[in-house]
C-alpha positions in Angstrom: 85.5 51.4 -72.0 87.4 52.2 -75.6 87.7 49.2 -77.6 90.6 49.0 -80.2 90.5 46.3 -83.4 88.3 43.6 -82.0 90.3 42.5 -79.0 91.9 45.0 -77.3 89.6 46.8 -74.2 90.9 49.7 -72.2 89.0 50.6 -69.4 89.5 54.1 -67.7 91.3 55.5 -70.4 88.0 57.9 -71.3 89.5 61.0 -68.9 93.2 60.6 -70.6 94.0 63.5 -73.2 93.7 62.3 -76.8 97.1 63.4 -77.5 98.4 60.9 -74.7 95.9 58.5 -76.2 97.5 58.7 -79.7 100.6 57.4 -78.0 99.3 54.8 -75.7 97.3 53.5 -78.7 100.6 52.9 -80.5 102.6 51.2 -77.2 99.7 49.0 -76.7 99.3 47.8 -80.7 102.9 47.4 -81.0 102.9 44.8 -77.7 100.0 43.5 -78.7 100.9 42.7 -82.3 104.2 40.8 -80.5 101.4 38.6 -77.9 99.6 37.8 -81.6 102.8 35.9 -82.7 103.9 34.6 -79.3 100.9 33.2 -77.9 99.7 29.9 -78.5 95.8 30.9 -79.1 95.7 34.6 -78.6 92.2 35.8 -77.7 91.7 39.1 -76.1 93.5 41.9 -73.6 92.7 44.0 -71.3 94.2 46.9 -69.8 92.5 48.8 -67.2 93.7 52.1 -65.8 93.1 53.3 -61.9 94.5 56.4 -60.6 96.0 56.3 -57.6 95.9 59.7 -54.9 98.5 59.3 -52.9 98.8 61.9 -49.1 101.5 63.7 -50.4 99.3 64.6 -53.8 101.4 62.8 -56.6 99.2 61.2 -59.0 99.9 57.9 -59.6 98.9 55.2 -62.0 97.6 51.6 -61.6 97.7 49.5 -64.8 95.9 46.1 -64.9 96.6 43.9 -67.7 94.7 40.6 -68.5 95.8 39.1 -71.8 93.9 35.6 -72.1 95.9 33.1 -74.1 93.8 29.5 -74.7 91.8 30.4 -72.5 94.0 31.0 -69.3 94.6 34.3 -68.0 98.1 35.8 -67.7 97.9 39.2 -65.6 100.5 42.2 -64.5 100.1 45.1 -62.7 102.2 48.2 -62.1 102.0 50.9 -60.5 104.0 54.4 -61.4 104.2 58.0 -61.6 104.3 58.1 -65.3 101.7 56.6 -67.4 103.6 55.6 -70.5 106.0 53.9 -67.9 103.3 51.5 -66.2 101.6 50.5 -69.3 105.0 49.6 -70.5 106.0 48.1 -67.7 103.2 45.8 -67.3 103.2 45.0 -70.9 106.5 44.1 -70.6 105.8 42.0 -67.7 103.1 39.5 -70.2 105.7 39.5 -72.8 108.4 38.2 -70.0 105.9 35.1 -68.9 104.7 34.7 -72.3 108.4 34.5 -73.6 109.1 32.0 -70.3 
């Protein structure tokens, strides 16, 4: 588990390369930053990372992301081939219901 500022937890992210990391860390800040301003109590999020085998050996990512907001939960997932593409993804997804 890698915590980042106070409320930000990523879980899974210790095997990812610290160059990937550098940019992750700024996708997730950036999206974050925006849920700060758009939420009505922002508390806390968390993004958890699963890799995914599948028979035909592509790796494939599983991001999980639980952003509580007043105390009520708002999740995503995605799953994809590229990592910087599901994290996006699912961020994306929050800042759509958020926006809503």
């Amino acid at each position: 588990m890698i915590e980042l500022g106070g409320n930000i937890t990523l879980v899974g992210f210790k095997e990812i390369e610290p160059s990937k990391m550098i940019v992750l860390k700024k996708i997730i800040g950036n999206y974050t930053r925006k849920f700060t301003e758009q939420c009505k109590k922002f508390e806390s999020i968390t993004i958890t990372l699963k890799s995914v085998h599948e028979i035909e050996k592509s790796e494939k990512y599983e991001i999980q992301v639980k952003l509580m907001d007043n105390s009520k939960p708002i999740n995503s997932e995605v799953t994809d081939k590229n990592l910087f593409v599901a994290v996006d993804s699912s961020l994306k997804k929050i800042e759509a219901i958020i926006s809503s």
